[in-house]
C-alpha positions in Angstrom: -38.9 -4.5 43.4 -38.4 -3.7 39.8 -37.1 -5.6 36.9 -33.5 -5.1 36.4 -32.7 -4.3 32.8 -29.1 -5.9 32.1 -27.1 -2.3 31.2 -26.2 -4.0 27.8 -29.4 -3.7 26.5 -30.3 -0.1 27.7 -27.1 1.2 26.7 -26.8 3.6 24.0 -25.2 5.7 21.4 -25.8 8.4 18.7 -25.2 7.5 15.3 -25.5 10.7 13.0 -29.0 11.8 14.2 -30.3 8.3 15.3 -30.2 6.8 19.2 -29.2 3.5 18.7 -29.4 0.9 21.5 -25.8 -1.1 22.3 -27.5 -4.5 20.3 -28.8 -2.7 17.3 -25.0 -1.3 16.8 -24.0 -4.6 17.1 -26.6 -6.0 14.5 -25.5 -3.3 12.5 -21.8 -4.7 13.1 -22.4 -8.1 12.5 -24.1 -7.4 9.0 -21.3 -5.7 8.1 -18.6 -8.8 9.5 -20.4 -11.7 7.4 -19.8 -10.3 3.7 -18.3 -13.1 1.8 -17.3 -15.0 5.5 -17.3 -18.6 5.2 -18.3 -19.8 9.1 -19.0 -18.1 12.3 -18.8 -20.4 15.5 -21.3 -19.1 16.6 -22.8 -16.0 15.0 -25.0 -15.7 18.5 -21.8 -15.7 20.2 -20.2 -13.0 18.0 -23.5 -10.7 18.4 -23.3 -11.0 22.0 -19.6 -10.1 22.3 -20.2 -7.1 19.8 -23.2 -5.8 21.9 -20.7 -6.3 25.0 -18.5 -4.1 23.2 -20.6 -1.6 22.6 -22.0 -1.4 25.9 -19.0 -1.0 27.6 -17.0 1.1 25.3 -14.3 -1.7 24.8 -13.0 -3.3 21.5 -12.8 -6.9 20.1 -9.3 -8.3 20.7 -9.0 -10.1 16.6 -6.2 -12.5 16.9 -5.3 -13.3 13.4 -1.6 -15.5 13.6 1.0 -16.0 10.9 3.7 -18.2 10.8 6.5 -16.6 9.0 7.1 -19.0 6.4 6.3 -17.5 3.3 6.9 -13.6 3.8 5.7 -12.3 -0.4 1.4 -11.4 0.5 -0.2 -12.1 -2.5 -4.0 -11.2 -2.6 -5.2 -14.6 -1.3 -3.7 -12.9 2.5 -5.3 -10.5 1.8 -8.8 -12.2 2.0 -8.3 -12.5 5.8 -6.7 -9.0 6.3 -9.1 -6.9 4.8 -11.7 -8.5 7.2 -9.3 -7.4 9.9 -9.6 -4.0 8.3 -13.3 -3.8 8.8 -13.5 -5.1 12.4 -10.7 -1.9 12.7 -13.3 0.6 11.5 -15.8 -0.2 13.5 -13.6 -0.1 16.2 -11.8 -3.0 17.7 -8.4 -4.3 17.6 -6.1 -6.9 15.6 -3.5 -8.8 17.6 -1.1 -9.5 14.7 0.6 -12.8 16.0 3.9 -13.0 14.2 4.4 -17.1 15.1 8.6 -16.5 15.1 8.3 -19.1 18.2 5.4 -21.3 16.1 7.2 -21.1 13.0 10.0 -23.2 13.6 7.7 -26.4 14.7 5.6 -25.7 11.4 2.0 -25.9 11.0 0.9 -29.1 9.6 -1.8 -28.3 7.8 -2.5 -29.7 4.9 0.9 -30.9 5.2 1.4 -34.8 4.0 4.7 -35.2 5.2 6.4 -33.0 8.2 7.6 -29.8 7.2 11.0 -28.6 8.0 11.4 -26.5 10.9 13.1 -22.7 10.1 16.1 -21.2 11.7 15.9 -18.3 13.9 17.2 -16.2 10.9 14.9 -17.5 8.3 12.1 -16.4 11.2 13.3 -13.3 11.9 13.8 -12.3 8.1 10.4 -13.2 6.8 8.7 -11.5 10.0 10.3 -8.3 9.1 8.6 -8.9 5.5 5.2 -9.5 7.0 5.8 -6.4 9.1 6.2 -4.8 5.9 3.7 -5.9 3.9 0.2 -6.1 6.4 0.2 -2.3 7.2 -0.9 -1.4 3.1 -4.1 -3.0 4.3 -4.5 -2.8 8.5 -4.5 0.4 10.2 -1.4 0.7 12.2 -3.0 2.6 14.5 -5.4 -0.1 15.9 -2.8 -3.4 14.7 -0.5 -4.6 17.8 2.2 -7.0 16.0 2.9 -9.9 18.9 5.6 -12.7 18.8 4.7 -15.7 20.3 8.0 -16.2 22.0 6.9 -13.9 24.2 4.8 -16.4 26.0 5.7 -19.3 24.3 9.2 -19.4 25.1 8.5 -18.9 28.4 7.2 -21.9 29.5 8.7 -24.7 31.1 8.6 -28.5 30.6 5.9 -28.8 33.6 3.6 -25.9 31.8 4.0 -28.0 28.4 2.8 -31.5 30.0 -0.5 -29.0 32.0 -0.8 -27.8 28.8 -1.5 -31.4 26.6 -2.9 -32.7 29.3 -5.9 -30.1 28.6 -6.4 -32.3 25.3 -6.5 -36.1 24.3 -4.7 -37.9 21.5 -7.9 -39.4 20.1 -9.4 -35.9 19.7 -6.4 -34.1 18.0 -6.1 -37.5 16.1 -9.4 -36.5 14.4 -7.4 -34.3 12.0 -8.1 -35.3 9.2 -4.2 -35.2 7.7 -3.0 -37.0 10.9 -5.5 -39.6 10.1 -4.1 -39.8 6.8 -0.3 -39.8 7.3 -1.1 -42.6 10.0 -3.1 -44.9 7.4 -0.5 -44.5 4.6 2.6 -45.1 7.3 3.7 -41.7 6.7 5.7 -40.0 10.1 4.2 -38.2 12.1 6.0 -36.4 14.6 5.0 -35.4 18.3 6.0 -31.8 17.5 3.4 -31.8 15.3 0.5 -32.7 17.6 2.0 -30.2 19.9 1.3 -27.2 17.0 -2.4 -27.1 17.6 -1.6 -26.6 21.2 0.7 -23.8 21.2 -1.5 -22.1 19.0 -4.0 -22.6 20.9 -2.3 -20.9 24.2 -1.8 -17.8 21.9 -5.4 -17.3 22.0 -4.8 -17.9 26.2 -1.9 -15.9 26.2 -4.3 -12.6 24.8 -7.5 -12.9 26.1 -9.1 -13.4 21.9 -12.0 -12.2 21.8 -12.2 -14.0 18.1 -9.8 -15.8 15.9 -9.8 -15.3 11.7 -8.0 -17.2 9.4 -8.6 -19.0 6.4 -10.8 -22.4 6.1 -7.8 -24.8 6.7 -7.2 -23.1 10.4 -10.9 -24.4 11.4 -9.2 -27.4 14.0 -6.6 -25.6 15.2 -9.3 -22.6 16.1 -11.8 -25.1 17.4 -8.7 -26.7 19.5 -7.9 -22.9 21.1 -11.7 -22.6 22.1 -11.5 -25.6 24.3 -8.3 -24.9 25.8 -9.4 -21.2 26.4 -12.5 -22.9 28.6 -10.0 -25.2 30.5 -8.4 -21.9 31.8 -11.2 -20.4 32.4 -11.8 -18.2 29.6 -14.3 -17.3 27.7 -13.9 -19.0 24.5 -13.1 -17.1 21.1 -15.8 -16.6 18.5 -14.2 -18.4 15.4 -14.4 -16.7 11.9 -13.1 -18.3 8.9 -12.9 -16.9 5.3 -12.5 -19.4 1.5 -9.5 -20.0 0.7 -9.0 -17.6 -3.0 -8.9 -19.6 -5.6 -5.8 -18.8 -7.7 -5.4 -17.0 -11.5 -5.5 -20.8 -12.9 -8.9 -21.2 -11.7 -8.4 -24.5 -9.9 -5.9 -23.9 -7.3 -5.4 -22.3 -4.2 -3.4 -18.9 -4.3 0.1 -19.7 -4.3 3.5 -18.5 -5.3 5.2 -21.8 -6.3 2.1 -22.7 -8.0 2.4 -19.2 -9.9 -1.5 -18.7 -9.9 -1.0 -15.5 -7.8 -1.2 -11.5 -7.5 1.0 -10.3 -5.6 0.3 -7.3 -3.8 3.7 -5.8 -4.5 3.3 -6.4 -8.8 3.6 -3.4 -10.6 0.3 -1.7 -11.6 0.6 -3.2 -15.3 1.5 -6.6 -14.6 -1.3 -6.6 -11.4 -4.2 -5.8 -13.9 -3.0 -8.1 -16.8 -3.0 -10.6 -14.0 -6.3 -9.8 -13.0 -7.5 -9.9 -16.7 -6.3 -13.7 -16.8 -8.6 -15.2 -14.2 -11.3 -17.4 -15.2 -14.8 -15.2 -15.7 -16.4 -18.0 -13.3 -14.8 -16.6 -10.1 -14.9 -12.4 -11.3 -17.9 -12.5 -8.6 -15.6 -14.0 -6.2 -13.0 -11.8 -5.9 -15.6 -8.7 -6.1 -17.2 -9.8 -2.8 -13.6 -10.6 -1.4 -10.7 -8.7 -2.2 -12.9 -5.3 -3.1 -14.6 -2.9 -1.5 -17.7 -2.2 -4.2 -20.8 -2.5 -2.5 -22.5 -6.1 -2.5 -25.9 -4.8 -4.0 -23.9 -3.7 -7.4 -22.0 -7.0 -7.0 -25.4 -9.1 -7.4 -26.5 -6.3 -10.1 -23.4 -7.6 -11.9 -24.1 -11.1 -11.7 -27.8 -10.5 -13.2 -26.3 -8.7 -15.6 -23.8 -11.1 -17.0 -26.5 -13.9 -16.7 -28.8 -11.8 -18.7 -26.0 -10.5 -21.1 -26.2 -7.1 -20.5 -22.9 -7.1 -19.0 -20.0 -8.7 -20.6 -17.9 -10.5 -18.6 -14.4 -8.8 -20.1 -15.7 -5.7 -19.1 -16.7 -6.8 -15.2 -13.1 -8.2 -15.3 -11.5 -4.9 -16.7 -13.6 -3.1 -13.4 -12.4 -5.8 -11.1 -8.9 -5.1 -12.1 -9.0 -1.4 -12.0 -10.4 -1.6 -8.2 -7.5 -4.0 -7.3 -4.8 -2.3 -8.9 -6.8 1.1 -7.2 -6.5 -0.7 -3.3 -2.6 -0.6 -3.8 -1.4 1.8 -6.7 -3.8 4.2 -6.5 -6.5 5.4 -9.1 -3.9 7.2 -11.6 -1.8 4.2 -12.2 -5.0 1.8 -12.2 -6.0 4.1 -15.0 -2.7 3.9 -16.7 -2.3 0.2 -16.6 -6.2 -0.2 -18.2 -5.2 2.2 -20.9 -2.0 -0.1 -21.2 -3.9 -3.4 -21.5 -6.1 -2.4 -23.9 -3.6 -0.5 -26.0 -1.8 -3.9 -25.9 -4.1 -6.7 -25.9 -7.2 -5.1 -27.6 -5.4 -3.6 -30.1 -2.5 -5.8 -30.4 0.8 -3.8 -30.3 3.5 -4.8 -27.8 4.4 -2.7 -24.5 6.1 0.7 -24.5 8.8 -1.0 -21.8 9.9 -4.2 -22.8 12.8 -6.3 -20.7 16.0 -6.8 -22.6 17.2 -10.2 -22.2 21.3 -10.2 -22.9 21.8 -13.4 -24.5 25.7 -14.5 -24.6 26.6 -15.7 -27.9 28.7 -18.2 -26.2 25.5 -20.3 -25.2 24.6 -20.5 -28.4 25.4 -23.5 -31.3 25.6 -21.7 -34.9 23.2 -19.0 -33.8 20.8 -21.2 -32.7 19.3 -22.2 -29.1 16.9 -24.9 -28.0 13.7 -22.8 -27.5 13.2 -24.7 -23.8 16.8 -23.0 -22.7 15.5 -19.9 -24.4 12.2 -19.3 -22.5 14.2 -20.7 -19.1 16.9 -18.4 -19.9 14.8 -15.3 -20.2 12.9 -15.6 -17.2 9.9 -15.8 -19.2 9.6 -19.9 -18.1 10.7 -20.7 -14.4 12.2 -24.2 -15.4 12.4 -26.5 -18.5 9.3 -28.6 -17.5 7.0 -25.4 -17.3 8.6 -24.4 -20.7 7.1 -27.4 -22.5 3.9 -27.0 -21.0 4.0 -23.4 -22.4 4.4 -24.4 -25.9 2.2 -27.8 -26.2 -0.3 -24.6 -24.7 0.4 -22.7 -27.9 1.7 -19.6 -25.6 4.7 -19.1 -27.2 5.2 -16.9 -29.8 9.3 -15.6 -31.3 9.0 -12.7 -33.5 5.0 -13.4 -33.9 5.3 -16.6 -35.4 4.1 -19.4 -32.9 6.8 -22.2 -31.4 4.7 -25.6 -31.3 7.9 -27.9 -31.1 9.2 -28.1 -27.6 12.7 -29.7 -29.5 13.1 -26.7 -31.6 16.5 -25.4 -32.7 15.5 -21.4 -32.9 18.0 -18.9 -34.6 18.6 -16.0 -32.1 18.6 -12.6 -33.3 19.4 -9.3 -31.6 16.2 -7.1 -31.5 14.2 -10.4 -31.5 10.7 -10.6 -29.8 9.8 -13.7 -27.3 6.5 -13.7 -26.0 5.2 -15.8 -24.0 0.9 -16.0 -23.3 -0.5 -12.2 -23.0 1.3 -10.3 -20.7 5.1 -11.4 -20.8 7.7 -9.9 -23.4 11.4 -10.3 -23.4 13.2 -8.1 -25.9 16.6 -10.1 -27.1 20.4 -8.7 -26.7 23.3 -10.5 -28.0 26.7 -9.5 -26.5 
């Protein structure tokens, strides 16, 4: 008797000229898959489902989830969704979870206190968003968009006691923000140790091949490869991505922290963004959010290290590819020629906002500057105000505000600017 070769390894396929056996495609694959990933659990696993794949002509099933609580994708999403991109070109598929039955329980990571649960319409509105937003970056064709409430809201009491009974307290009590709440008194509520769970039984509910997300999703993936083996599936590679830091340079990528780049901006305001991040992390965001080859990215980084390469201009490419991803090469062009018209050489926008100011508001002409910069827009509260002038990023007419109590006269046609980028032209009516 001969030895039986397993049909994985002798299968084959043509890659422009070149036979290719079904593991080298896969190494090929996986090479591709671990540019700027964080963790693999396990990378054998993930070369031996690829090589699977290839073998027998079917894709990956990529479960990627979102709960829709925060609809506006800025470019930290993005991090995890261009990775789905590249698993698309080579061939496999994303299941898009859209957590609409998830979402009103409310994951609690990185939660200290319990988060309040949406309404069906606040669901159902910021799912339509997401919707929206994913396909500038995934390829429609090979994205299925799933709500949980499919299977979710199916089950019954019985099938959610099975369910938890697949999982003890002391282990999901390993979280490290349960373990917290519960030292400091905080609540914690039993909804909450059900979240893991039910996003677990998504990964049971589609057969995942792999799970993505972000670092902060590592338990709740780990949890969904246990409960995948106590119903007798194989269990999902896991594949997590950093977390971007944000345009401050110290925290996440967030909205209400208003660190972010939104992938909706307009071209100008998306490049002078870019511009503002902190020339530590310019190598960052070339390995994740762009597409330039990782060999020029390390040429870069010898080059700034060397001084060859000035870090403005690495930032001013890194801003033209972004602005490139979603606007397109012309308006990336347009928006550099703007910046530097602006910033380099000083002068103010072509398009400025006009601010009506009602003379009503205002005391003998005059206006606290804090009511000013809220009142414009160009400030989103009174607190942030301050903090923009004890900065020394305000400037009325060109002449810097340092006195957070200042009366300021207002004039129509006046000038208010506020650090490099933000302009607001004053109207009084």
């Amino acid at each position: 008797m001969g030895t039986e070769v397993p049909c994985a390894i002798i299968a084959w396929m043509i890659r422009g000229n070149v036979t290719v056996t079904a593991r080298e495609e896969a190494e090929r694959q996986l090479e591709i898959l671990k540019r700027g990933v964080a963790q693999i659990v396990s990378e054998e696993e993930l070369l031996d489902k690829l090589e699977k794949s290839v073998a027998e002509g079917r894709p990956l099933k990529i479960k990627y989830g979102a709960d829709p609580s925060a609809p506006d994708i800025h470019l930290g999403h993005t991090v995890c969704l261009r990775k789905m991109r590249q698993f698309q070109e080579l061939g496999h598929e994303v299941l898009f979870i859209i957590g609409d039955f998830t979402g009103r329980i409310g994951d609690p990571t990185g939660k200290s206190e319990t988060r309040r649960q949406l309404s069906e319409e606040e669901v159902q509105a910021n799912a339509r968003t997401y919707r929206e937003q994913v396909f500038k970056i995934l390829d429609p064709a090979r994205t299925r968009v799933l709500f949980n409430s499919a299977w979710l809201g199916k089950l019954n009491f019985y099938d959610v006691i099975n369910l938890s009974a697949k999982y003890t307290v002391a282990r999901m009590l390993e979280r490290d923000e349960f373990q917290k709440r519960l030292s400091e008194g905080r609540p914690l509520g039993i909804h909450e140790l059900l979240y893991p769970l039910a996003q677990a039984y998504d990964s049971v509910a589609i057969e995942a091949d792999l799970e993505l997300g972000g670092t902060d999703q590592t338990f709740n993936f780990m949890v969904a490869r246990d409960i995948q083996r106590e119903f007798g599936q194989e269990p999902q590679v896991v594949l997590t991505m950093p977390i971007l830091v944000g345009t401050d340079g110290v925290n996440k990528m967030s909205k209400s922290l208003g660190n972010y780049i939104g992938i909706n901006d307009e071209p100008s305001d998306m490049y002078g963004k870019c511009m503002s991040i902190p020339d530590q992390l310019i190598l960052q965001y070339f390995e994740l959010v762009t597409d330039v080859p990782m060999a020029k990215v390390r040429q870069m980084e010898a080059d700034m290290k060397s001084g060859k390469l000035n870090p403005m201009d690495a930032k001013m490419w890194l801003a033209r590819e972004i602005v490139t991803l979603f606007h397109g090469k012309e308006d990336a062009e347009l928006a550099e020629r703007e910046f530097v018209r602006v910033f380099r050489q000083k002068d103010a926008p072509h398009e400025i906002p006009v601010v009506t100011i009602p003379a009503a508001q205002l005391t003998d002409g005059r206006m606290p500057i804090v009511a000013l910069l809220s009142l414009t827009g160009l400030a989103p509260s009174n607190s942030e105000a301050r903090r923009l002038i004890a900065q020394g990023g305000v400037r009325l007419d060109g002449s810097k505000v340092s006195d957070e109590r200042a009366l300021v006269d207002v004039r129509d046609g006046m000038l208010l600017k506020v650090g490099k980028r933000r302009f607001a032209k004053l109207a009084l009516k």
